[in-house]
PyMOL Python script that loads the backbone (N, CA, C, O; Angstrom):
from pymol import cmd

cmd.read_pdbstr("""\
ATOM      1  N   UNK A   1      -2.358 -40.481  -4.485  1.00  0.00           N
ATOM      2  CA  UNK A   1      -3.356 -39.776  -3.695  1.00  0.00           C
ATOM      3  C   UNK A   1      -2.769 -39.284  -2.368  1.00  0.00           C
ATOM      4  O   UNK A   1      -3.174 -38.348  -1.678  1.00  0.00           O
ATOM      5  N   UNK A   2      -1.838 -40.021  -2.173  1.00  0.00           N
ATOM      6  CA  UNK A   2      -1.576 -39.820  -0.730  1.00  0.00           C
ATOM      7  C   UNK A   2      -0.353 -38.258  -0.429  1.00  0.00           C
ATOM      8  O   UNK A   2      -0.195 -37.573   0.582  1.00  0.00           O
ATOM      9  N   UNK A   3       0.134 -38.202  -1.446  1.00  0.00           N
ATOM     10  CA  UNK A   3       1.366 -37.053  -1.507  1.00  0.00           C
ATOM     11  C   UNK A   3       0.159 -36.103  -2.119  1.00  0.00           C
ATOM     12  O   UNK A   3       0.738 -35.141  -2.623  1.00  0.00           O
ATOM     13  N   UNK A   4      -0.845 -35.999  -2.243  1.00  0.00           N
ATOM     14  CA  UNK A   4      -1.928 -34.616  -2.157  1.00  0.00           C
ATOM     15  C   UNK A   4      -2.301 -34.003  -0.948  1.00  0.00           C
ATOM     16  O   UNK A   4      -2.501 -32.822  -0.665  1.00  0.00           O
ATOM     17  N   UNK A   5      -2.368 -35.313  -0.116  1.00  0.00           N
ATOM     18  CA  UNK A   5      -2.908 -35.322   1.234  1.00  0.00           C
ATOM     19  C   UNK A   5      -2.084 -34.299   1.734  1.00  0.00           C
ATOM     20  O   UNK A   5      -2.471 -33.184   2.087  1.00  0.00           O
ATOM     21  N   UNK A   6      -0.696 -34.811   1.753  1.00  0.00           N
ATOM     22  CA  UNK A   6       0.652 -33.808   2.426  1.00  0.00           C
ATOM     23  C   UNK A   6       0.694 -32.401   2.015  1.00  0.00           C
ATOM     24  O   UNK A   6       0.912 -31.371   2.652  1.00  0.00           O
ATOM     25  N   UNK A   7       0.309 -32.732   0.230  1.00  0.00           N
ATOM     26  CA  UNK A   7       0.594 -31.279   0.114  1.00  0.00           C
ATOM     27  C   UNK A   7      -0.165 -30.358   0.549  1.00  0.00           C
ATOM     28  O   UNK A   7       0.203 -29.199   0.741  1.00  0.00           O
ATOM     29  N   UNK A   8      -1.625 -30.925   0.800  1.00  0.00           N
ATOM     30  CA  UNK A   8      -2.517 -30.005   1.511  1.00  0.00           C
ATOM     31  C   UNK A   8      -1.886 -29.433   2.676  1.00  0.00           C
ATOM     32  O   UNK A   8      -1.721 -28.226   2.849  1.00  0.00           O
ATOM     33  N   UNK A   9      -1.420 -30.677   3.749  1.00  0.00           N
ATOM     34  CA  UNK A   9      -1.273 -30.398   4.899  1.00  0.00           C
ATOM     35  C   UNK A   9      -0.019 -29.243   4.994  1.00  0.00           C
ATOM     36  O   UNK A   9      -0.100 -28.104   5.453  1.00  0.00           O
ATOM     37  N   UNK A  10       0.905 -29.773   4.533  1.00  0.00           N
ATOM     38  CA  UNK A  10       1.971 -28.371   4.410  1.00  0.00           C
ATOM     39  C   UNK A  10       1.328 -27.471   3.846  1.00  0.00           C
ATOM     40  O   UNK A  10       0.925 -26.909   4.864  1.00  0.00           O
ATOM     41  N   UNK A  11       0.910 -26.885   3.020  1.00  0.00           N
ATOM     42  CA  UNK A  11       0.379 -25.872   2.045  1.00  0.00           C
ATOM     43  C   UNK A  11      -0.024 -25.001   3.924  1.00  0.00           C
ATOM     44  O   UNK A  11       0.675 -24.187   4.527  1.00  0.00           O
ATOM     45  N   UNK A  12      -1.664 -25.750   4.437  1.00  0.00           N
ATOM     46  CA  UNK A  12      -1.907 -24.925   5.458  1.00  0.00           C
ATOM     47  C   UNK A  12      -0.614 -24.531   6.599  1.00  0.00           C
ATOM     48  O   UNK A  12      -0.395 -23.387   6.996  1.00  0.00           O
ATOM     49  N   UNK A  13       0.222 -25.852   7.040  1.00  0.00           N
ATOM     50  CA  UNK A  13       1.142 -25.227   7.490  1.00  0.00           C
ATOM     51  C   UNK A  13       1.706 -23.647   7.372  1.00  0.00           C
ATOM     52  O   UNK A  13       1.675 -22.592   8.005  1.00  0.00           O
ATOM     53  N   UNK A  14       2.326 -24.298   5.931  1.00  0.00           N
ATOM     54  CA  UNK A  14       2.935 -22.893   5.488  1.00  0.00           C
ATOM     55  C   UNK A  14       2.148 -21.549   5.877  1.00  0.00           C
ATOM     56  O   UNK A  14       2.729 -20.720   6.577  1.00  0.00           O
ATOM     57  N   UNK A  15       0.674 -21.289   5.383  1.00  0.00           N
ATOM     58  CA  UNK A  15      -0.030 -20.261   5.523  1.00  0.00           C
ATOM     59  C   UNK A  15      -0.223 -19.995   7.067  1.00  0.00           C
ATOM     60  O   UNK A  15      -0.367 -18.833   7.445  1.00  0.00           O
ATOM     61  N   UNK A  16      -0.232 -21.285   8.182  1.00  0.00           N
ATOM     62  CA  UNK A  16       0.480 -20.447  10.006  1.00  0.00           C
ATOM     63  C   UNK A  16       1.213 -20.034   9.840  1.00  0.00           C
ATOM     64  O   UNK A  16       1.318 -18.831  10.075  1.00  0.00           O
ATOM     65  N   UNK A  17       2.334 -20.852   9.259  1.00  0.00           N
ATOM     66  CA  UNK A  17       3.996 -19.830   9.954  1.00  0.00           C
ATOM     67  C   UNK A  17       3.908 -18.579   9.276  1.00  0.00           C
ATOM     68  O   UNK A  17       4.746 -17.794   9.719  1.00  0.00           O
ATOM     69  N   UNK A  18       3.032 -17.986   8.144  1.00  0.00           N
ATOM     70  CA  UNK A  18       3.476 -17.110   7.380  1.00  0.00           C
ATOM     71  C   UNK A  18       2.849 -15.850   8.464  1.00  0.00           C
ATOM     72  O   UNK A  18       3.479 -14.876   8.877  1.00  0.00           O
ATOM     73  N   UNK A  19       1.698 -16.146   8.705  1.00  0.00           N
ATOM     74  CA  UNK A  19       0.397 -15.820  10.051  1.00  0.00           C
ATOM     75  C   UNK A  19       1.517 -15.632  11.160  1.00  0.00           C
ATOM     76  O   UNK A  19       1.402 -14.606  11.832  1.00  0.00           O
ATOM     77  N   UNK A  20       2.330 -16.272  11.383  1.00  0.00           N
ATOM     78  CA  UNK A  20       2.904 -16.011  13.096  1.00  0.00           C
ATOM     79  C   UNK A  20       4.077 -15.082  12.432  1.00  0.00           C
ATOM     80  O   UNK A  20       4.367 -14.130  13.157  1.00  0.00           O
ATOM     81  N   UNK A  21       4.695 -15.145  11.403  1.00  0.00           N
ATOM     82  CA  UNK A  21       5.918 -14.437  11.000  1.00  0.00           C
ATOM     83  C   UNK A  21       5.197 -12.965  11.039  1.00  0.00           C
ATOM     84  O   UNK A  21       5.768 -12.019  11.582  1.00  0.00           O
ATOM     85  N   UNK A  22       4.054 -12.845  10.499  1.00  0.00           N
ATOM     86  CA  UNK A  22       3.677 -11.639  10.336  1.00  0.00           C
ATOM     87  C   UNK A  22       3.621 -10.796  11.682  1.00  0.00           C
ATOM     88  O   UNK A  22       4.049  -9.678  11.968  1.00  0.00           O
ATOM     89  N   UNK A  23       2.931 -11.758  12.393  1.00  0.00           N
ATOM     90  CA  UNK A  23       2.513 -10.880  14.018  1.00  0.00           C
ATOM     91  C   UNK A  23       3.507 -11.194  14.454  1.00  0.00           C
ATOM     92  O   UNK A  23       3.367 -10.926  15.647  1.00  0.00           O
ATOM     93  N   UNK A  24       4.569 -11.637  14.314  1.00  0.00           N
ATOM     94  CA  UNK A  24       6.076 -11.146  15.102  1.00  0.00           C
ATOM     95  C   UNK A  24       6.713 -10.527  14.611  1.00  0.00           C
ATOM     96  O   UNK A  24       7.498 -10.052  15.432  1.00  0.00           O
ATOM     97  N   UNK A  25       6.994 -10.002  13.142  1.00  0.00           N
ATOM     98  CA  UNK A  25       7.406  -8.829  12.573  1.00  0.00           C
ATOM     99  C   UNK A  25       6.712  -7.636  13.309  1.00  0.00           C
ATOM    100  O   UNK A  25       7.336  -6.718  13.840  1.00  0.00           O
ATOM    101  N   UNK A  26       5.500  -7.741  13.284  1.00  0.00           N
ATOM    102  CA  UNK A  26       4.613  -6.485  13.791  1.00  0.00           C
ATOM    103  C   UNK A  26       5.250  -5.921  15.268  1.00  0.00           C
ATOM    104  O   UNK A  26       5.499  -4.758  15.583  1.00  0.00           O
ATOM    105  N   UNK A  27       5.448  -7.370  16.180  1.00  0.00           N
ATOM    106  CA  UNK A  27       5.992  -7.420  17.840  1.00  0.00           C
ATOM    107  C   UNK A  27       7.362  -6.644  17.718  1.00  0.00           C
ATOM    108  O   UNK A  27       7.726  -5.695  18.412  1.00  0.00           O
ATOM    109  N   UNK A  28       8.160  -7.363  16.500  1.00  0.00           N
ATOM    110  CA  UNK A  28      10.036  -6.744  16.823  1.00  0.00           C
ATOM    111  C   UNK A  28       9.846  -4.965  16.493  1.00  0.00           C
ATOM    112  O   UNK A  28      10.424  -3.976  16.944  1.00  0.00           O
ATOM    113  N   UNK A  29       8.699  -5.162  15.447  1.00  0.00           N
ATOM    114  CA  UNK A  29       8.778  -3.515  15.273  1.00  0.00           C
ATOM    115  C   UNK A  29       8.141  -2.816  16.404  1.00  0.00           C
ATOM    116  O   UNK A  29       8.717  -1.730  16.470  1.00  0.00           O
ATOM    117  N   UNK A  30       7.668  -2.853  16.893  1.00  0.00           N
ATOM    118  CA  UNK A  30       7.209  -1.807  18.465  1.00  0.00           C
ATOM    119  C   UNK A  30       8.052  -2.332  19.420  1.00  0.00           C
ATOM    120  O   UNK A  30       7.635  -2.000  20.530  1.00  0.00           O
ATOM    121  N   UNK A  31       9.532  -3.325  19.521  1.00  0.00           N
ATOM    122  CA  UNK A  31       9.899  -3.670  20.776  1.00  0.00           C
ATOM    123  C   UNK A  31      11.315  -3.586  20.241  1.00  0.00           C
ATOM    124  O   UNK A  31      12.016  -2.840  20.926  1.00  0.00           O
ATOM    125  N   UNK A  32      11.961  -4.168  19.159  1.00  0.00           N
ATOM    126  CA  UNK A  32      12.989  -4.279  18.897  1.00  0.00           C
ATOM    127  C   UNK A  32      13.602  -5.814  19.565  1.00  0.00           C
ATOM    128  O   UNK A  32      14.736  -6.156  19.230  1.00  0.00           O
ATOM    129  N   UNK A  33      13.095  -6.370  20.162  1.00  0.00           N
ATOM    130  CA  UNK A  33      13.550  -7.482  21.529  1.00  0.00           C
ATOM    131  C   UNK A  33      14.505  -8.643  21.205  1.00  0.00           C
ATOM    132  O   UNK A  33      14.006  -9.685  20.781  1.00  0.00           O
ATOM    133  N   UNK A  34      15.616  -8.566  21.342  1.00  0.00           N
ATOM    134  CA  UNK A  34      16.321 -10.036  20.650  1.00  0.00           C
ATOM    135  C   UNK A  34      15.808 -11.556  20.772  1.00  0.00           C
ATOM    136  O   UNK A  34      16.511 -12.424  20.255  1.00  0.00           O
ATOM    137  N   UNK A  35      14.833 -11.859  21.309  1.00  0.00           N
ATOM    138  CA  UNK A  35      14.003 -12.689  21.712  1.00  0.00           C
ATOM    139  C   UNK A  35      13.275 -12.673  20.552  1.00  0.00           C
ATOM    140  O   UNK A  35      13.386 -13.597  19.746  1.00  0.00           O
ATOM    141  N   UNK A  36      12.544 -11.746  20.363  1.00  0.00           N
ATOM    142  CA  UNK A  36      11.942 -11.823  18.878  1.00  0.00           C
ATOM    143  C   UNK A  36      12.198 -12.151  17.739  1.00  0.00           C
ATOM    144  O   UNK A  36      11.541 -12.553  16.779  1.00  0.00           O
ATOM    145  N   UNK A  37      13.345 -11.913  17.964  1.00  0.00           N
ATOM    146  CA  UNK A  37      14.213 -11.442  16.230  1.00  0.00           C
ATOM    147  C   UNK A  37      14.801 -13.108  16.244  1.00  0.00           C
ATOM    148  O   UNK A  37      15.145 -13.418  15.103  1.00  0.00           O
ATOM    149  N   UNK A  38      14.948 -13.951  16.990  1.00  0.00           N
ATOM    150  CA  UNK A  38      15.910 -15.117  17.080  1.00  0.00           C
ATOM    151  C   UNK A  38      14.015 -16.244  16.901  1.00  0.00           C
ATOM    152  O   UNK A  38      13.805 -17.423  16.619  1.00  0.00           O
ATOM    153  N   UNK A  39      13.381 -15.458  17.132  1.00  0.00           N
ATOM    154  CA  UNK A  39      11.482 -16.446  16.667  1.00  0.00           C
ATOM    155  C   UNK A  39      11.399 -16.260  15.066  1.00  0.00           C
ATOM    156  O   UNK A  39      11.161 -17.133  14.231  1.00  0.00           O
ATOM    157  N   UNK A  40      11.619 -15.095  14.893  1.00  0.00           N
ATOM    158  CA  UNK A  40      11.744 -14.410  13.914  1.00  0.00           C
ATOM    159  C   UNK A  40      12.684 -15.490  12.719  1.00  0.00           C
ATOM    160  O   UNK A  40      11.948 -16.300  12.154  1.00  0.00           O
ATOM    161  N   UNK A  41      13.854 -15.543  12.401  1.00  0.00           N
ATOM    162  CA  UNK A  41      14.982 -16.180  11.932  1.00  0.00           C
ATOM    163  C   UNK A  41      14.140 -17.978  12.185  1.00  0.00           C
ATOM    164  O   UNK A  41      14.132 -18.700  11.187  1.00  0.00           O
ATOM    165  N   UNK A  42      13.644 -18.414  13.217  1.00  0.00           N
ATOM    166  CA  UNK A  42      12.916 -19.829  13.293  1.00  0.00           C
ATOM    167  C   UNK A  42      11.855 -20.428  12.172  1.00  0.00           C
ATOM    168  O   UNK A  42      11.656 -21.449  11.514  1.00  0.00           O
ATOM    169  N   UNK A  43      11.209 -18.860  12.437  1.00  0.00           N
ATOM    170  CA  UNK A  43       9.883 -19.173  11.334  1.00  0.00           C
ATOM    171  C   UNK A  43      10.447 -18.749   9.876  1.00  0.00           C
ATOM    172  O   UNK A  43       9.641 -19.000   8.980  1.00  0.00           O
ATOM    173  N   UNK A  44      11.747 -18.118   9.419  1.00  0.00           N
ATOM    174  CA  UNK A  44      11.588 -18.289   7.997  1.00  0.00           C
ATOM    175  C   UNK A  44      12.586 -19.255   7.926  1.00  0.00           C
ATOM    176  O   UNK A  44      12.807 -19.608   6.767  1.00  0.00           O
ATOM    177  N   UNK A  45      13.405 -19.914   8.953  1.00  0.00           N
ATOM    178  CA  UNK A  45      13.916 -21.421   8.474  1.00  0.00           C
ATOM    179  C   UNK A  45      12.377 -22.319   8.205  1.00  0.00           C
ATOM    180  O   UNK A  45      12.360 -23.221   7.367  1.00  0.00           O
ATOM    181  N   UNK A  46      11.284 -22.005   8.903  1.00  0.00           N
ATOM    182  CA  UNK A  46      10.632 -22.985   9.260  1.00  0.00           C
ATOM    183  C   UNK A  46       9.431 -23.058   7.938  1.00  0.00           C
ATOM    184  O   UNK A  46       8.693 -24.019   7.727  1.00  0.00           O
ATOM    185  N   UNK A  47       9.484 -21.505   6.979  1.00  0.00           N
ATOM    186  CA  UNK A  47       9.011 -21.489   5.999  1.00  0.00           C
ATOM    187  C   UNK A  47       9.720 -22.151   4.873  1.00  0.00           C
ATOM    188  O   UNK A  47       9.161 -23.044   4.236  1.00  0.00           O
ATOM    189  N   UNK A  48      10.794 -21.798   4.628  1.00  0.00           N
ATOM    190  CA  UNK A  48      11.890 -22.473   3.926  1.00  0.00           C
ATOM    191  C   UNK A  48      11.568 -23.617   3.610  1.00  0.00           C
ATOM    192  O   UNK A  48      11.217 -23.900   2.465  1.00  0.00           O
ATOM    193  N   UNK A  49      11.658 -24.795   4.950  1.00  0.00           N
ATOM    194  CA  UNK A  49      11.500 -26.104   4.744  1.00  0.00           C
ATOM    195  C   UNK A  49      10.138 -26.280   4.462  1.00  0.00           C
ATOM    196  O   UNK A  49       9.768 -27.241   3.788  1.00  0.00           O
ATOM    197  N   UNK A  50       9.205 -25.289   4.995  1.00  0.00           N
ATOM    198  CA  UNK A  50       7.443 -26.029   5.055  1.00  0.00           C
ATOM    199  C   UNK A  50       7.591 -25.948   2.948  1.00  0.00           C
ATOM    200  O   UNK A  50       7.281 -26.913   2.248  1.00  0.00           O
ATOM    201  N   UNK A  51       8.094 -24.642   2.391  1.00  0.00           N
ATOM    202  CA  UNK A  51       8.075 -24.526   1.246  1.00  0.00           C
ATOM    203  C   UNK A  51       8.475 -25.909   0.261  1.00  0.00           C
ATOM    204  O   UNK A  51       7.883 -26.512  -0.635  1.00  0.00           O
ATOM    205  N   UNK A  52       9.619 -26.035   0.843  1.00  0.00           N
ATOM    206  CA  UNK A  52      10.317 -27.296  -0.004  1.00  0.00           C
ATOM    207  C   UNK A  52       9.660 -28.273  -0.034  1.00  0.00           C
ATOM    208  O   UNK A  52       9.495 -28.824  -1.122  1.00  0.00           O
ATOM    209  N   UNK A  53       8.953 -28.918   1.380  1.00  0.00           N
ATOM    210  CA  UNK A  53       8.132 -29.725   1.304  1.00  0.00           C
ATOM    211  C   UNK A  53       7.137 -29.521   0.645  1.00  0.00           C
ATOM    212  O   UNK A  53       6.974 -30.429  -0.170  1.00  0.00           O
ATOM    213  N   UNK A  54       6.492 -28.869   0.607  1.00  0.00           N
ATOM    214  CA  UNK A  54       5.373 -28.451  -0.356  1.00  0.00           C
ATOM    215  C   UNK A  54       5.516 -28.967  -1.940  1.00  0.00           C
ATOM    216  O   UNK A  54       4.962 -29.880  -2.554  1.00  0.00           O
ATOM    217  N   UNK A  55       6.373 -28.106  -2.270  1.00  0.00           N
ATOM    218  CA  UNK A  55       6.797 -28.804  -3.514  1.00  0.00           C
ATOM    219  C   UNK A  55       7.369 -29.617  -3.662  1.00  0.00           C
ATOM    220  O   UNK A  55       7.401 -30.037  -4.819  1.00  0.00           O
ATOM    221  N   UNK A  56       7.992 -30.181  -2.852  1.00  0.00           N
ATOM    222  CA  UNK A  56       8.006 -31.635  -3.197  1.00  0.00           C
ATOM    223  C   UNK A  56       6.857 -32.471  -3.261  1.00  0.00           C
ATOM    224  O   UNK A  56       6.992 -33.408  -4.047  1.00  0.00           O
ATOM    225  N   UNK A  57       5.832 -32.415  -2.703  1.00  0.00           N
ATOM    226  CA  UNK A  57       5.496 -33.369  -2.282  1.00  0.00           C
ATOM    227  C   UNK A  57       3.891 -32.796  -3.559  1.00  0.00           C
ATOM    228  O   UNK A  57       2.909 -33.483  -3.842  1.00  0.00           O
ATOM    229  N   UNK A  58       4.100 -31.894  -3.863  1.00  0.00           N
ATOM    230  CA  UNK A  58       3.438 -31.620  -5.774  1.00  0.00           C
ATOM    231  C   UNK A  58       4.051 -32.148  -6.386  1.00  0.00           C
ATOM    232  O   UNK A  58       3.520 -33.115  -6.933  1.00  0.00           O
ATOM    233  N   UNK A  59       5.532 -31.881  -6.696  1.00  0.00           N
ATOM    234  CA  UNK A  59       6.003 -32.904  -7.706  1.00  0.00           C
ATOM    235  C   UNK A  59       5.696 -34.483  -7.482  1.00  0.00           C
ATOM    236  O   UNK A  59       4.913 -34.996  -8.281  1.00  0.00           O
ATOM    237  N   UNK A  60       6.021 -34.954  -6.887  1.00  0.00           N
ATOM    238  CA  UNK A  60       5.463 -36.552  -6.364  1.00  0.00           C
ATOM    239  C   UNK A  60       3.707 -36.862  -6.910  1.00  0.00           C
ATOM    240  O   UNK A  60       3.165 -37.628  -7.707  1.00  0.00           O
ATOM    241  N   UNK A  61       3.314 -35.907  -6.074  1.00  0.00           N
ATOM    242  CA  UNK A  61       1.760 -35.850  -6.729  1.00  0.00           C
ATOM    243  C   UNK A  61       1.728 -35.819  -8.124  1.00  0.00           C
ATOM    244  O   UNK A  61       1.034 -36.695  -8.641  1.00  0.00           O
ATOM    245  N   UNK A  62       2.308 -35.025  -8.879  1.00  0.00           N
ATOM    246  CA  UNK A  62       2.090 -34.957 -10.245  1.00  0.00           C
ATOM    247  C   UNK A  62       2.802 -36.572 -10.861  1.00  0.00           C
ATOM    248  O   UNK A  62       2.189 -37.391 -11.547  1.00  0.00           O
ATOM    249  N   UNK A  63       3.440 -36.624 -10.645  1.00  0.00           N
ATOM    250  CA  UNK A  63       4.611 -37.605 -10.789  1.00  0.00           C
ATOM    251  C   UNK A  63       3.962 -39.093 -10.432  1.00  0.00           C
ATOM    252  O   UNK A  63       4.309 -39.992 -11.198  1.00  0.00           O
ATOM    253  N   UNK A  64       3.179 -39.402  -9.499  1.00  0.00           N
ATOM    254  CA  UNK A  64       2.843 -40.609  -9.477  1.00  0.00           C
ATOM    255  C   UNK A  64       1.289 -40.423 -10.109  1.00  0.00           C
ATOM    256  O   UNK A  64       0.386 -41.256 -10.033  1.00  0.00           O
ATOM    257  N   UNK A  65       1.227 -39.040 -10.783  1.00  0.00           N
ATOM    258  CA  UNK A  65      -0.211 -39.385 -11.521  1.00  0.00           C
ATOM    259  C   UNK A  65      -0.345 -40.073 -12.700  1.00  0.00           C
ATOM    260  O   UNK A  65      -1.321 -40.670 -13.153  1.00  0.00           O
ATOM    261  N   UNK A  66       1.350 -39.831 -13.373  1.00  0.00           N
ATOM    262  CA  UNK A  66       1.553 -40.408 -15.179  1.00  0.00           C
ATOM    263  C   UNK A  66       1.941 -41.292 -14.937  1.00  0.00           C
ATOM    264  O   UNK A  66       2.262 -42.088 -15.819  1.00  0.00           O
TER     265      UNK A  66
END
""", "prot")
cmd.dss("prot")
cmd.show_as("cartoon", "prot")
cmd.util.cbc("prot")
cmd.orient("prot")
């Protein structure tokens, strides 16, 4: 039960960072700003991992269901 809990919680994670990646794509395109672009590169490391966790933590769920 408890690795559902997580996966919820990452799952919403994931769907912010995807939310902030978007409106800073939107920012680098009207500014170009290297400041951006280095937030930018943060949040899809930061999707990356929210992803992995995610599924991991489904597999576990599935996994301690059998």
């Amino acid at each position: 039960m408890k690795y559902w809990i997580f996966f919820i919680i990452f799952g919403l994670l994931n769907i912010c960072t995807l939310t902030e990646y978007k409106r800073n794509s939107k920012r680098y395109k009207e500014s170009s700003d290297e400041r951006i672009k280095k937030i930018l590169l943060l949040n899809v490391i930061s999707m990356i991992a929210g992803i992995t966790a995610t599924v991991l933590c489904l597999i576990f769920a599935v996994y301690d269901k059998f």
